[in-house]
C-alpha positions as CSV (number, residue, x, y, z in Angstrom):
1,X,-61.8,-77.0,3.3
2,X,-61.1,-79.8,1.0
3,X,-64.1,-80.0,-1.8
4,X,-65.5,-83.6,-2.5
5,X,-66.4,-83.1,-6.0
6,X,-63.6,-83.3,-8.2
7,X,-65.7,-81.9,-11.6
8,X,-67.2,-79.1,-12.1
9,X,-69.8,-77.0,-14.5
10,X,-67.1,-75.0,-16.4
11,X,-67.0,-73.2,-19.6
12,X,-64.6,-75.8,-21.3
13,X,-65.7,-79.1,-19.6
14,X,-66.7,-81.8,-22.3
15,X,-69.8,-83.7,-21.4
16,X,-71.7,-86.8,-22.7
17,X,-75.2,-86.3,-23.3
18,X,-77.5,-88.8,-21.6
19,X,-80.7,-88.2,-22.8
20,X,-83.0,-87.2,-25.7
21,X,-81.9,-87.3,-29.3
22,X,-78.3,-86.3,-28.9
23,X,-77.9,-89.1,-26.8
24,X,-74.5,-90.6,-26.2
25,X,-72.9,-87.4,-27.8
26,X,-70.3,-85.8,-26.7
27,X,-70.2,-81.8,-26.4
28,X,-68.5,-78.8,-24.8
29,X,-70.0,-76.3,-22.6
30,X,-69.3,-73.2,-23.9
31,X,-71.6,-71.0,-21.2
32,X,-73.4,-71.6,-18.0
33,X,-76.8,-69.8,-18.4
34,X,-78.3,-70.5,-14.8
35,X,-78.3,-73.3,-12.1
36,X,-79.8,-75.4,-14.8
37,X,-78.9,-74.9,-18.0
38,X,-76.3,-74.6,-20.3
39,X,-74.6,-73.2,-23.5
40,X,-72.9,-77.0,-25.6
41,X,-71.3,-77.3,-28.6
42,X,-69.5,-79.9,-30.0
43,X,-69.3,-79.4,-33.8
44,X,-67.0,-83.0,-34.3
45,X,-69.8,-84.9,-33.2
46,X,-72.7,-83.1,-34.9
47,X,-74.2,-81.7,-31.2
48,X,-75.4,-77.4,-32.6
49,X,-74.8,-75.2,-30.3
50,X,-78.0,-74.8,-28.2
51,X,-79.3,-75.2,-24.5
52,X,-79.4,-77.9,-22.6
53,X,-80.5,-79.0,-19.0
54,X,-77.7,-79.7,-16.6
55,X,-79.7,-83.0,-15.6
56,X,-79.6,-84.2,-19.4
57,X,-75.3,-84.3,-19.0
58,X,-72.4,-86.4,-17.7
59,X,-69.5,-84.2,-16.8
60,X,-66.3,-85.6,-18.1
61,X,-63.0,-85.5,-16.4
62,X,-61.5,-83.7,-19.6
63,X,-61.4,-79.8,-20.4
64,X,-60.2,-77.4,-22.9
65,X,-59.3,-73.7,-22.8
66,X,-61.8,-71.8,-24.8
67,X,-63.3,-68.4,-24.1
68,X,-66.7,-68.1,-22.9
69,X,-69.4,-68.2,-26.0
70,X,-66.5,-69.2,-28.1
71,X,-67.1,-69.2,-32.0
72,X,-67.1,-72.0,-34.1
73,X,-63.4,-71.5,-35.8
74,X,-61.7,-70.9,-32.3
75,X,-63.6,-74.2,-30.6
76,X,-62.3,-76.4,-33.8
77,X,-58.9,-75.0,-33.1
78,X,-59.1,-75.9,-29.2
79,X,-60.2,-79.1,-30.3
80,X,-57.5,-79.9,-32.3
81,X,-55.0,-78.4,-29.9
82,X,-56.1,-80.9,-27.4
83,X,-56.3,-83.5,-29.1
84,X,-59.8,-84.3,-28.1
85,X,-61.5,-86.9,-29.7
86,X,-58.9,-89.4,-29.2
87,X,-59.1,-88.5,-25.5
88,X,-62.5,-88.8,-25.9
89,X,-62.3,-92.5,-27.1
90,X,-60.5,-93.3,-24.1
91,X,-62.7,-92.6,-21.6
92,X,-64.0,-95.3,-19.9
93,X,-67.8,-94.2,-20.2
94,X,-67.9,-94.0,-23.8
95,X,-65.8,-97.4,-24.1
96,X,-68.8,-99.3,-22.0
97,X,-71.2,-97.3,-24.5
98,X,-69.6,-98.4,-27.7
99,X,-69.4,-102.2,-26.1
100,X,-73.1,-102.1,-25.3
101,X,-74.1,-100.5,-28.7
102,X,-71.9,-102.9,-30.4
103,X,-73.4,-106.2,-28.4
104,X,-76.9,-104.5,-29.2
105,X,-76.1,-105.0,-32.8
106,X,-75.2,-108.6,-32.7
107,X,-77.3,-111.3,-34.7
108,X,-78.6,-114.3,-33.4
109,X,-75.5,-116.3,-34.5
110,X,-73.0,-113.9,-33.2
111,X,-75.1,-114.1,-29.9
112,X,-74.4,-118.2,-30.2
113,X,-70.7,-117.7,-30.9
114,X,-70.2,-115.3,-28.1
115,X,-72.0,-117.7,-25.4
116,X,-69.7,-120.7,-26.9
117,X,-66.5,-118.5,-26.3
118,X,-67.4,-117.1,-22.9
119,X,-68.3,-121.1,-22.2
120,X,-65.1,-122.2,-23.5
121,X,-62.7,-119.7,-21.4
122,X,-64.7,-120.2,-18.1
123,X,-64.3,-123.9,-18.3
124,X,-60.6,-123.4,-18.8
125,X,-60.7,-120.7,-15.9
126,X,-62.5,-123.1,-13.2
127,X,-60.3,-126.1,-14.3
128,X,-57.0,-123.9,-13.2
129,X,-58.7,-122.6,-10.6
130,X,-59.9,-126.2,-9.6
131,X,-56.0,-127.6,-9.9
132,X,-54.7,-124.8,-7.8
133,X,-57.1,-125.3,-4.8
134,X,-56.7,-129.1,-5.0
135,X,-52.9,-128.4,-4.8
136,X,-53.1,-126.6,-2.3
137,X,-55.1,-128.8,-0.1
138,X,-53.2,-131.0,-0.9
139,X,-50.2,-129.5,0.7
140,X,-52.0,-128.6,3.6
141,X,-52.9,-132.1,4.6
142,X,-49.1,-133.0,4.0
143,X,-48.1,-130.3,5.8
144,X,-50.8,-131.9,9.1
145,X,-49.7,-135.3,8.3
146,X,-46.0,-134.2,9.0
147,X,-46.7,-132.8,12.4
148,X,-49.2,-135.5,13.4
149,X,-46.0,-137.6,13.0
150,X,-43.6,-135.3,15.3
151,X,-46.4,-134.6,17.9
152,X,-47.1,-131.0,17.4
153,X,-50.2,-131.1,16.6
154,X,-53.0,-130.3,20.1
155,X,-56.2,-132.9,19.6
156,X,-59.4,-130.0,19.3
157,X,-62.8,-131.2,20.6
């Protein structure tokens, strides 16, 4: 039978924290205590190692290979291994938090310029838009004008 969850609560799996004062952290799960808890660490981003409800995480698609209630020295080693926190920068769920912590910290006139640019490339966008759909019809009534001339074309109600 084919599963249709894709990730999993795994020693190894790095999450994003969602809630409470690590939030928008990222950390590894280092052991699975019950149903609803579990072991993270993620010494890079300043998460200690401590216990944390399953409902409090996002599961990530990434993993690394540590041991089960690995130490300190041997989870900065896996992390380095994999490469992690560029990974981690790549994710899409961290870029849309970094965009919407980074739009939260705009000033007033920052605000302003931002509205003026997002003005200024819509305009632009509708005015191609706008030639391209006039083109077209354009064609299409040349193309009905053509066979109104040869005859082709049946009379509708």
């Amino acid at each position: 039978m084919i599963s249709k969850f894709s990730l999993f609560v795994e020693i190894g799996r790095v999450v994003l924290i969602n809630y409470g004062p690590l939030l928008n952290k990222t950390a590894i799960i280092i052991d699975v205590l019950d149903q609803n808890r579990v072991l993270v660490h993620g010494p890079t981003t300043g998460v200690e190692r401590q216990i944390v409800n399953i409902k409090w995480i996002t599961l990530t698609k990434l993993t690394i290979k540590v041991q089960r209630g690995a130490r300190l020295a041997s989870l900065m080693t896996a992390i380095k291994a994999a490469d992690l926190d560029n990974k981690v920068a790549q994710l899409n769920l961290v870029k849309k938090i970094t965009a919407a912590s980074d739009k939260a910290a705009l000033t007033d006139f920052a605000r302003f310029k931002l509205r003026l640019a997002k003005s200024k490339v819509n305009k632009k966008v509708n005015n191609e838009v706008r030639k391209l759909v006039n083109e077209a019809n354009r064609n299409s009534h040349k193309k009905m004008v053509a066979q109104k001339a040869k005859g082709h074309v049946k009379k509708t109600k």
